[in-house]
N, C-alpha and C positions, 0 to 999 in steps of 0.2 A: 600677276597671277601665275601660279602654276597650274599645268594643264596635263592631263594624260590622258593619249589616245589609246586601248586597250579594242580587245574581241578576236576570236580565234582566225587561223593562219585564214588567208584568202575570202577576208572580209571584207576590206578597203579602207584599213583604219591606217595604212599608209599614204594611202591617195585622199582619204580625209584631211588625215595631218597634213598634208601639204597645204592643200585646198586653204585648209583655215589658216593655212602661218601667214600664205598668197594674200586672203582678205586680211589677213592683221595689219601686214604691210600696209597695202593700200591706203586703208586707214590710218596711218601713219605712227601706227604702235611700234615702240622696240620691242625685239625676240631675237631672242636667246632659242635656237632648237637645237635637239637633241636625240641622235639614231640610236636608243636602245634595245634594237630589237636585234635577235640573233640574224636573222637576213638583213646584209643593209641596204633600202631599198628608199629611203627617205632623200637622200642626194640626186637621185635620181628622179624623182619623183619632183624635185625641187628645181630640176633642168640642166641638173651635169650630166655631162658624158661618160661614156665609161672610164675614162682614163683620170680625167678627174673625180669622179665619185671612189677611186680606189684609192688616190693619193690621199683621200683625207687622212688626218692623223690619229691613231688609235689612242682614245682617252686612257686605257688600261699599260699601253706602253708607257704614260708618261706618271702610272700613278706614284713613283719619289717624289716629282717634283711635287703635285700636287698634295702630297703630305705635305711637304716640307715648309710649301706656303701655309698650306691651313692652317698649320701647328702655331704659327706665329712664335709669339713669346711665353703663350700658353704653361705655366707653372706644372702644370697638373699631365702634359703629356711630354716625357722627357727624351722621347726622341720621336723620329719619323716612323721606327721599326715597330712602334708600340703603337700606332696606329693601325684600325680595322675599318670595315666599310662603315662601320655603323658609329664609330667613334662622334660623340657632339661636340660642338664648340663649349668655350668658356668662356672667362676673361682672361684677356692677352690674343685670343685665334683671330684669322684675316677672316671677315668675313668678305662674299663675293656678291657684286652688285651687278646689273644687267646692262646698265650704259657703262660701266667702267672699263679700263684697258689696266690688264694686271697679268702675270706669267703664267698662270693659268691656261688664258685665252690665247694667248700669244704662243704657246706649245699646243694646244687643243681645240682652237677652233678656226672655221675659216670663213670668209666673210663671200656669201653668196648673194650673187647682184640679182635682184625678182624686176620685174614690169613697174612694181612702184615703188621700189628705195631698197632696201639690201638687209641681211639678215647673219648674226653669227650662226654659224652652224657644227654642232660637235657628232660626234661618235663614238659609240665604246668600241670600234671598232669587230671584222669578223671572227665567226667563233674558225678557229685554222685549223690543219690536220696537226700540228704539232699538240694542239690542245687536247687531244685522243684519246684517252685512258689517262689522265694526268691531270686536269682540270674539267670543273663545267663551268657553264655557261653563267653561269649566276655571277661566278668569281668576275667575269667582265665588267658588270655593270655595277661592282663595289666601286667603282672612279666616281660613274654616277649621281650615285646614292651620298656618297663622300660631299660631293661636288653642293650636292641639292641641300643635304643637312648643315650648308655652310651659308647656304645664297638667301641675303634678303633683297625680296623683291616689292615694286611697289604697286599701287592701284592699277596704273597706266602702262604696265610694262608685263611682258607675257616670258615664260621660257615653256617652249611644247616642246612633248617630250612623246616619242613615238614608244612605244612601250613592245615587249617578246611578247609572242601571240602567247593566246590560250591563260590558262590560270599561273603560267609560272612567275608572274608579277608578284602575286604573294609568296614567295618563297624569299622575303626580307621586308624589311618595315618599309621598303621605299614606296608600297602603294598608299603611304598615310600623307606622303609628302606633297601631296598635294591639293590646291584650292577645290578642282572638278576633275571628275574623271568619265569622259565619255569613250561607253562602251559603243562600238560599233558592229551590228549585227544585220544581217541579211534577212530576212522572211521565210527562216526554213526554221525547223526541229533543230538542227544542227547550229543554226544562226545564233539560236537564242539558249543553247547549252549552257554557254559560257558565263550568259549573264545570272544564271544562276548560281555559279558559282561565287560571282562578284559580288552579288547581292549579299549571300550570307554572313564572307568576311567583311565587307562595307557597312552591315549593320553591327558589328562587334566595334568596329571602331571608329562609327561617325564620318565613314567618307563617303562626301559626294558621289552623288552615280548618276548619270542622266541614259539613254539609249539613247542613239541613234543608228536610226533604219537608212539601211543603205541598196542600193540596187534594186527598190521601189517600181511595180510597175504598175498599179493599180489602188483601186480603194480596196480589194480582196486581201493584198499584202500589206496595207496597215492597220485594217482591223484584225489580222493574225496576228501583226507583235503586238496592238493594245489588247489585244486577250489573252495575251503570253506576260509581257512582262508592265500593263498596266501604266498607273500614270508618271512610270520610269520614262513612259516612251518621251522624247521632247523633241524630234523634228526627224523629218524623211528625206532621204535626197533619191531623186531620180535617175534615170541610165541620163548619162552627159555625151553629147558629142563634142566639147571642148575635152574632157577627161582621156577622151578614145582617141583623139588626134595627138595629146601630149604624152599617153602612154605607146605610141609611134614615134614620139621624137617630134614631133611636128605640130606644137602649142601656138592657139592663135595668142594675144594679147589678153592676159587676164580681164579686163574689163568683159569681154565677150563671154565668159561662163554665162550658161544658162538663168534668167531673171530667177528663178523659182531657188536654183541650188546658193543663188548668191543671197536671197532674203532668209536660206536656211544657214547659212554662215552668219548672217547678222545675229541670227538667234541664239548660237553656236554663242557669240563675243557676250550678247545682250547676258545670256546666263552665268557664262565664266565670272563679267564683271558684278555681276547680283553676288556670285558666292564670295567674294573677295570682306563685302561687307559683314560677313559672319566667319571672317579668320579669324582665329582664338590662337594667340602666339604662345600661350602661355600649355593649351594641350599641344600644340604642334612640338614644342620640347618637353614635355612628361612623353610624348608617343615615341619622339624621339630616344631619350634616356631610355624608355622601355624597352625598345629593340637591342638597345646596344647593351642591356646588362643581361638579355637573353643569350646573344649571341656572345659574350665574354663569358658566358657561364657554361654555354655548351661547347665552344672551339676556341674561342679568340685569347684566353687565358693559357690555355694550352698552347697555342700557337707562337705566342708573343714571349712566354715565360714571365707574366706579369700578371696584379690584380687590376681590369679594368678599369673594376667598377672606380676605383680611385681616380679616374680620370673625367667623374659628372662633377661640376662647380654646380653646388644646389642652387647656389645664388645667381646662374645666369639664366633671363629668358629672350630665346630671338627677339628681334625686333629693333627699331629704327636706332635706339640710343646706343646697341652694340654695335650696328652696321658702322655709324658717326665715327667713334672712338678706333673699331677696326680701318678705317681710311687712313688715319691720320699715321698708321705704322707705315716706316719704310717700308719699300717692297725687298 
């Protein structure tokens, strides 16, 4: 399953993401995460230090390589420079799987050891002062987006993806690429802004949205978001004294999270896994194609000196029989 944690700056939707990669683990699910958010704040959060939470390797520094693999043999994209975020596979492109070890992961992720078994971890790395008048932020998390519109993944296998606060998730098709997307909001006016914003684009194009209520301190704060954003809402989690000791540096053992916030992670897996059963691979690339002939139509044609659009194989749709045939290319 794909998974995206979403909700405006100083919500907890990075101490969520963790939380849930933590019980994925346990549970002894593969994951694939992923720091998309312009503060990077997920490595940390996941138990590095600061010295290694800097070292990670920035996905956006390595995006040739990662053209060059996706591209594969791919007929229809004739080099790596004609490549955009938004670009989809064909036949001939690699696709990327979640247990696999491929150049990708080996330039851009890094294998972080949790309480019960270990987890790759990537980043589009920070947005820098070089980046100032000359780039935004969006342009970062094109690796991402690249990365996602490549990866089939399966029932049992998760990639979470911590997501940039606020609405600027939609500012590219990459909020469609995913199975669920839990918005994380607090119990204020402010908390639940956001998810109306999410709401309207998510009903234009079929994505999942679940709430969840975060920093919970009563029945008074749950009946404000289910009177706010209704039977969106799908679970609360409460102030943690494990959360306050590991955002000190000083995390007892997973297993010790609060009984109440770990039954709201199960619930957290229990629905990711329900939405998995109503993937449709077949809109997941028409949504795909759609963003990339937007975006070739407004910059990317201009940019490349090429016509995109000649780069969708009508005949190809995600799913297991292209992931098969994409293995079998050399790397």
């Amino acid at each position: 399953m794909k998974i995206a944690f979403v909700g405006k700056g100083g919500s907890g939707k990075t101490t969520l993401s963790s939380l849930f990669i933590r019980h994925l683990t346990a549970n002894e699910a593969p994951v694939v995460a992923v720091d998309a958010d312009i503060n990077q704040h997920l490595g940390a959060a996941l138990g590095l230090d600061e010295a290694e939470a800097a070292a990670l390797p920035a996905m956006g520094a390595h995006l040739p390589l990662i053209k060059d693999y996706l591209r594969g043999t791919n007929p229809r994209i004739t080099s790596s420079e004609k490549m955009i975020k938004t670009t989809p596979p064909g036949e001939g492109s690699r696709l990327l799987r979640v247990r696999e070890d491929n150049p990708v992961y080996d330039a851009c992720a890094r294998t972080v050891r949790l309480d019960d078994g270990e987890i790759r971890l990537m980043a589009t790395g920070p947005f820098t002062e070089s980046d100032l008048g000359v780039a935004c932020y969006h342009s970062k998390v094109g690796a991402v987006e690249l990365c996602l519109n490549h990866l089939v993944d399966g029932p049992e296998e998760y990639v979470v993806v911590d997501m940039t606060a606020g609405s600027d998730s939609f500012a590219s098709g990459m909020f469609t690429r995913f199975d669920m997307t839990f918005l994380v909001a607090e119990p204020t006016r402010k908390g639940v802004s956001v998810y109306r914003q999410y709401k309207e684009y998510a009903r234009d194009y079929g994505v999942s949205l679940k709430v969840v209520g975060n920093k919970v301190q009563g029945q008074d704060d749950i009946d404000f978001l289910r009177e706010q954003v209704g039977d969106d809402l799908l679970v609360t989690f409460r102030a943690s004294d494990w959360v306050r000791a590991m955002e000190k540096g000083r995390p007892s053992r997973f297993e010790l999270l609060e009984a109440d916030n770990r039954l709201a992670l199960q619930t957290l897996q229990n629905t990711a896994e329900d939405s998995y059963a109503e993937r449709d691979w077949e809109l997941y690339t028409r949504q795909m194609v759609h963003f990339h002939l937007k975006n070739a139509e407004s910059w990317g044609n201009a940019k490349t000196g090429a016509d995109l659009a000649a780069q969708v194989d009508s005949a190809f749709v995600m799913g297991e029989r292209f992931a098969e045939a994409s293995a079998a290319q050399p790397a």
